[in-house]
C-alpha positions in Angstrom: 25.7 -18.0 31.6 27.1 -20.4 28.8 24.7 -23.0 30.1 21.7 -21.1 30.4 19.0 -21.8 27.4 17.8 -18.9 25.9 14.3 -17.7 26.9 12.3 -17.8 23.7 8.9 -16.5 25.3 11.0 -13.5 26.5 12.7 -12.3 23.9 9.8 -12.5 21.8 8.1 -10.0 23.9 10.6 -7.9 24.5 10.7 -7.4 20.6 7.2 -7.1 20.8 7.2 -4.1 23.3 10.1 -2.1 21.6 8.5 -2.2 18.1 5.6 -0.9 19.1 6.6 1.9 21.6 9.8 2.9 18.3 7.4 2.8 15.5 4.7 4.5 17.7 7.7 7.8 18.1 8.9 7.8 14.5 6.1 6.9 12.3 5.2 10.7 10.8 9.2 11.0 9.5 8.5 7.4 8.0 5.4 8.7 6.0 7.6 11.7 4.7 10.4 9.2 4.0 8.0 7.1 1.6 6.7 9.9 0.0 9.8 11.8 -1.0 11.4 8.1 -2.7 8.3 7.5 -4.6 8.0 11.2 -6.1 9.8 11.3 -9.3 10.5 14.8 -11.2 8.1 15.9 -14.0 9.6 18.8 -15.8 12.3 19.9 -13.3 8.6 20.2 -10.9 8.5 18.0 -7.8 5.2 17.8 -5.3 7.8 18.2 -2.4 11.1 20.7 -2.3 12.4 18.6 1.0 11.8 16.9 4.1 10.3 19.9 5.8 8.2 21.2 3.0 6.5 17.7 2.4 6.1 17.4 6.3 4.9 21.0 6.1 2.0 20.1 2.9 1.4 16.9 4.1 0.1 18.3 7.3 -1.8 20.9 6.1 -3.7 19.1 3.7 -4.1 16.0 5.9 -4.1 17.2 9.7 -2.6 15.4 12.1 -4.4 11.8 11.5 -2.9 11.9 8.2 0.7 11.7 9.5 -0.4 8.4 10.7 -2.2 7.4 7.8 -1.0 3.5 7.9 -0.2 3.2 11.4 -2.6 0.6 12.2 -1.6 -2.4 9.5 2.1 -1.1 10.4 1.7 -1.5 14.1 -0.4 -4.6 14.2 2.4 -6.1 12.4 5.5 -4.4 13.9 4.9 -6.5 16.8 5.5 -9.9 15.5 8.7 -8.2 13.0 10.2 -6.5 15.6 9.8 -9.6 18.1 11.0 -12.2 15.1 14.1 -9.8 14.2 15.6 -9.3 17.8 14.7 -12.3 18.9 16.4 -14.6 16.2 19.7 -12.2 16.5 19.7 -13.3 19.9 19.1 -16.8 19.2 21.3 -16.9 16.8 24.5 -15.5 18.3 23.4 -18.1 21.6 23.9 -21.2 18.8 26.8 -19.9 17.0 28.9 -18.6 20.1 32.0 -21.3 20.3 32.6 -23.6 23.5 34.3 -20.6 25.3 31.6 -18.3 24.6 33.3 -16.4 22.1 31.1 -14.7 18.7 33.6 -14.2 15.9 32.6 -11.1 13.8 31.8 -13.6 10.6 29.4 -15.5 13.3 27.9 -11.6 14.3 27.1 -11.0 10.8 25.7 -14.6 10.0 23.7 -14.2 13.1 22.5 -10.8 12.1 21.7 -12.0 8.3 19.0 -15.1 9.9 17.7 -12.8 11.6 16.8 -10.1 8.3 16.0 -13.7 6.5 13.4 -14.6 9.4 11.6 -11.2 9.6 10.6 -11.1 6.1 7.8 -13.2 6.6 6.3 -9.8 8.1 8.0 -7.4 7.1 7.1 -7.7 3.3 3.5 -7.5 3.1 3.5 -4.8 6.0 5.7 -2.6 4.2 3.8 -3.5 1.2 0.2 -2.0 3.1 2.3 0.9 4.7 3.7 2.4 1.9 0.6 2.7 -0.4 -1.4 3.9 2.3 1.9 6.6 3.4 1.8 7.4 -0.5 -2.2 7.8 -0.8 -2.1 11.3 0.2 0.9 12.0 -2.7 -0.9 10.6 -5.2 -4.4 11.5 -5.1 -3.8 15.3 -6.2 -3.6 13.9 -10.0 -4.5 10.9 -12.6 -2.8 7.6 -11.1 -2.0 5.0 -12.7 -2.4 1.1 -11.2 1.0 -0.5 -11.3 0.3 -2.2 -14.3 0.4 0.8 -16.1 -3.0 1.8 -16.9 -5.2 4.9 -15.4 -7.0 4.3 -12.5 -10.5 4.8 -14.0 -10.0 1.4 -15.6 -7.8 -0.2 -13.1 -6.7 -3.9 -13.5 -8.3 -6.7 -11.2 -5.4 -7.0 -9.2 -5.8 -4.1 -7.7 -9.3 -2.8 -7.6 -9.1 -2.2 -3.8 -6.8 0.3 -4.6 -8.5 2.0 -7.7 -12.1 1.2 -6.0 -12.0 3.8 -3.0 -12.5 7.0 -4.4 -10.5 8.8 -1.1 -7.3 7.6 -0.3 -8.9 8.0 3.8 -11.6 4.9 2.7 -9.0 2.7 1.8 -8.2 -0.2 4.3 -5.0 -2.2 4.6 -7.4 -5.2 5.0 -9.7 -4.2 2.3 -5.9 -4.2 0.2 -4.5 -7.0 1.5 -8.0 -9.5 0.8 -8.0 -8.2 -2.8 -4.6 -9.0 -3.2 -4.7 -12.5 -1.7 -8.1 -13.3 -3.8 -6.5 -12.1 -7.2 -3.0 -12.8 -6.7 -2.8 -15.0 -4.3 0.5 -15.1 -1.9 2.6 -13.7 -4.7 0.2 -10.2 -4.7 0.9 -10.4 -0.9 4.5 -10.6 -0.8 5.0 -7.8 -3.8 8.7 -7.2 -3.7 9.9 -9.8 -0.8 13.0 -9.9 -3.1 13.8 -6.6 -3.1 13.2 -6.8 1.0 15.3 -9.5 1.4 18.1 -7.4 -0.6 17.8 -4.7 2.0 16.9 -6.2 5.0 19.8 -9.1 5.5 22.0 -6.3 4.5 21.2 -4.2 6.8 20.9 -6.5 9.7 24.2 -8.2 8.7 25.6 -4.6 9.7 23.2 -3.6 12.1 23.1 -5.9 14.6 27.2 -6.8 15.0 28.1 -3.1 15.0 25.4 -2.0 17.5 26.8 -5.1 20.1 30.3 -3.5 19.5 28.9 -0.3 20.3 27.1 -1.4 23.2 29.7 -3.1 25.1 31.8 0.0 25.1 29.5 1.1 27.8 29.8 -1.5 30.2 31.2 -1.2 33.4 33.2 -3.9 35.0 31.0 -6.6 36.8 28.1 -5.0 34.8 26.4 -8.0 32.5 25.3 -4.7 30.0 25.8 -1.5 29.8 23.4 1.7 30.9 19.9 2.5 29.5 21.0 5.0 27.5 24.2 3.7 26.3 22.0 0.9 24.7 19.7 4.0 23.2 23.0 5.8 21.9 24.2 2.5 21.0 21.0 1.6 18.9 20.5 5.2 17.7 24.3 5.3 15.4 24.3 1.6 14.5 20.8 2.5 13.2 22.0 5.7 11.2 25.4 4.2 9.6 23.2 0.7 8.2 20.3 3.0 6.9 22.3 4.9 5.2 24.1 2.3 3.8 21.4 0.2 2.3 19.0 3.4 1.5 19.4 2.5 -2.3 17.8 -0.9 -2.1 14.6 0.6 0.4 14.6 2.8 -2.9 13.8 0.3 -5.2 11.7 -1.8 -3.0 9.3 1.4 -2.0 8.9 2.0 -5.8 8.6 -1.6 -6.5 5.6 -2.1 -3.5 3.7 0.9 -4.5 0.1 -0.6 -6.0 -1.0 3.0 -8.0 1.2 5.7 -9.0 0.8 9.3 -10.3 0.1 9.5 -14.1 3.3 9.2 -16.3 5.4 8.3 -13.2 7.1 4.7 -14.4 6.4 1.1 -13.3 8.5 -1.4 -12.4 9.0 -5.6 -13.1 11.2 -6.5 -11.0 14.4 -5.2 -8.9 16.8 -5.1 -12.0 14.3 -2.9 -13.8 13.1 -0.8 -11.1 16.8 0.2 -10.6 17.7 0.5 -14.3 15.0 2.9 -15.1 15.6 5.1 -12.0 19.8 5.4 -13.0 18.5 6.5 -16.4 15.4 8.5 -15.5 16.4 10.4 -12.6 20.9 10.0 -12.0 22.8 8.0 -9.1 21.5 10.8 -6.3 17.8 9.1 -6.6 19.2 6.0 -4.8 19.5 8.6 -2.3 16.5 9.9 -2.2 14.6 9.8 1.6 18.1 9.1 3.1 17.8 11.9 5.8 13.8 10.9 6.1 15.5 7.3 6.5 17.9 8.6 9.3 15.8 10.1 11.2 13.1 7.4 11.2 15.8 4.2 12.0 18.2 5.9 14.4 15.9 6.2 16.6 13.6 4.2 16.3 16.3 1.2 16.6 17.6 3.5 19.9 13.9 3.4 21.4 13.6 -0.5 20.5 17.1 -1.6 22.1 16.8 0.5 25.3 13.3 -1.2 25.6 14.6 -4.7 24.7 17.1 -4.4 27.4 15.2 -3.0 30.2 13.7 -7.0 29.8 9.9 -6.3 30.5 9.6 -9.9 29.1 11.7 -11.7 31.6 10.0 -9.5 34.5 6.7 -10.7 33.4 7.8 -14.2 33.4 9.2 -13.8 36.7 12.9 -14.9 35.2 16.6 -14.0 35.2 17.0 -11.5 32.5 19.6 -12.5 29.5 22.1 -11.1 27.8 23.8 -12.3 24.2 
């Protein structure tokens, strides 16, 4: 197998299938995730109590179509992140394996880290649409504020999309995203790629060498991988121990990406800033804020996306040998 070139074409839409059919399962716990970090206390008040009580209001007030309010931007694009992201792990741990085959943890990690780097390219401006459609629904109940700082009635340029539709349900990712690009150009596009980069290479740097260790547990001898659902159960705790674990920096970028906020909530220039003012404002326990939400959405979601990427519907549509790294 040392000699074998890795099959670009079917990796890529292996990752393609598996975000789609994860995101698809988890989405509604990803909406309450994003709306639980972005609330900030007002008077010892908060919108939501928990988890279940903003699933609980959210679903009331919304209905069922709400739950997926920014499912379509986030699954038009999950399928070129999710194929970019397993796909360079692979190809990365192929390139950096040494003659004998052999993958040193530091080479796992490395391997892991191109492959948060090389997702970004997506995985910025959809999180960027996702999140301020997720957080419409929170913040139409009161005055909001663009993320400049002003009220909405008199919103800046920058983001008249946002401040334009008068229901959160008439806003558009599109409609966001052309405003954005016209204004703002790239940089209004890519509003807080640092702070994605700072969570993403972590995370994948953990991810991705902890879930192969995982996953070769399971393997039988003479097997090339191990069972369906060893991969799933693999996926699901490497998933739940790197959220967790970088769940302070998805903090500051879901504050940080939000275009309008809630009158008198605070706005943010920059990483450094966002996580200053939420220390001061609101203690240490706000970095952990959507943690559980977090969980519950990358666990499985990561479980659902490896057992699909290693059932290789890419190589069987291709008619090829299917690959392990």
């Amino acid at each position: 197998m040392a000699d074998k070139e890795i099959s670009l074409p079917a990796k890529l839409i292996n990752g393609a299938v598996a975000g789609v059919v994860g995101v698809s399962c988890v989405f509604p716990i990803d909406l309450v995730k994003t709306r639980l970090q972005n609330q900030e206390s007002k008077d010892g008040q908060k919108m939501y109590k928990n988890m279940r009580d903003c699933f609980v209001k959210t679903f009331r007030k919304e209905g069922f179509r709400g739950m997926y309010k920014g499912a379509g931007v986030n699954l038009v694009l999950i399928t070129p992140e999710k194929a970019i992201k397993l796909t360079a792990n692979d190809y990365f741990r192929f390139y950096l394996r040494s003659d004998k085959g052999h993958l040193p943890l530091y080479r796992e990690m490395l391997a892991g880290g191109g492959a948060g780097l090389c997702q970004m390219i997506v995985t910025s401006p959809m999180e960027m649409l996702k999140i301020t459609l997720q957080d419409a629904g929170r913040i139409s109940q009161g005055p909001q504020l663009s993320s400049a700082g002003g009220l909405s009635a008199a919103p800046s340029r920058a983001f008249s999309a946002v401040a334009m539709a008068a229901t959160p349900q008439r806003m558009s990712a599109l409609r966001i995203a052309y405003d954005l690009f016209r204004t703002k150009g790239l940089s209004g596009v890519y509003r807080g790629a640092g702070a994605t980069l700072l969570r993403d290479i972590p995370f994948s740097m953990i991810y991705f060498p902890l879930f192969a260790h995982l996953n070769h547990l399971g393997k039988s001898e003479g097997s090339p991988t191990s069972p369906f659902y060893w991969s799933f159960s693999s996926g699901c705790l490497a998933g739940c121990i790197s959220s967790v674990m970088v769940n302070p920096m998805d903090v500051v970028k879901t504050r940080i990406q939000v275009l309008k906020r809630a009158q008198g909530e605070q706005t943010y220039n920059g990483v450094v800033d966002c996580a200053r003012k939420i220390l001061v404002a609101e203690g240490p326990s706000a970095f952990m804020k959507g943690a559980w939400c977090r969980v519950l959405v990358i666990a499985p979601l990561f479980g659902i996306a490896q057992m699909v990427y290693y059932f290789g519907v890419g190589e069987y549509v291709l008619g090829i040998e299917r690959q392990y790294y």
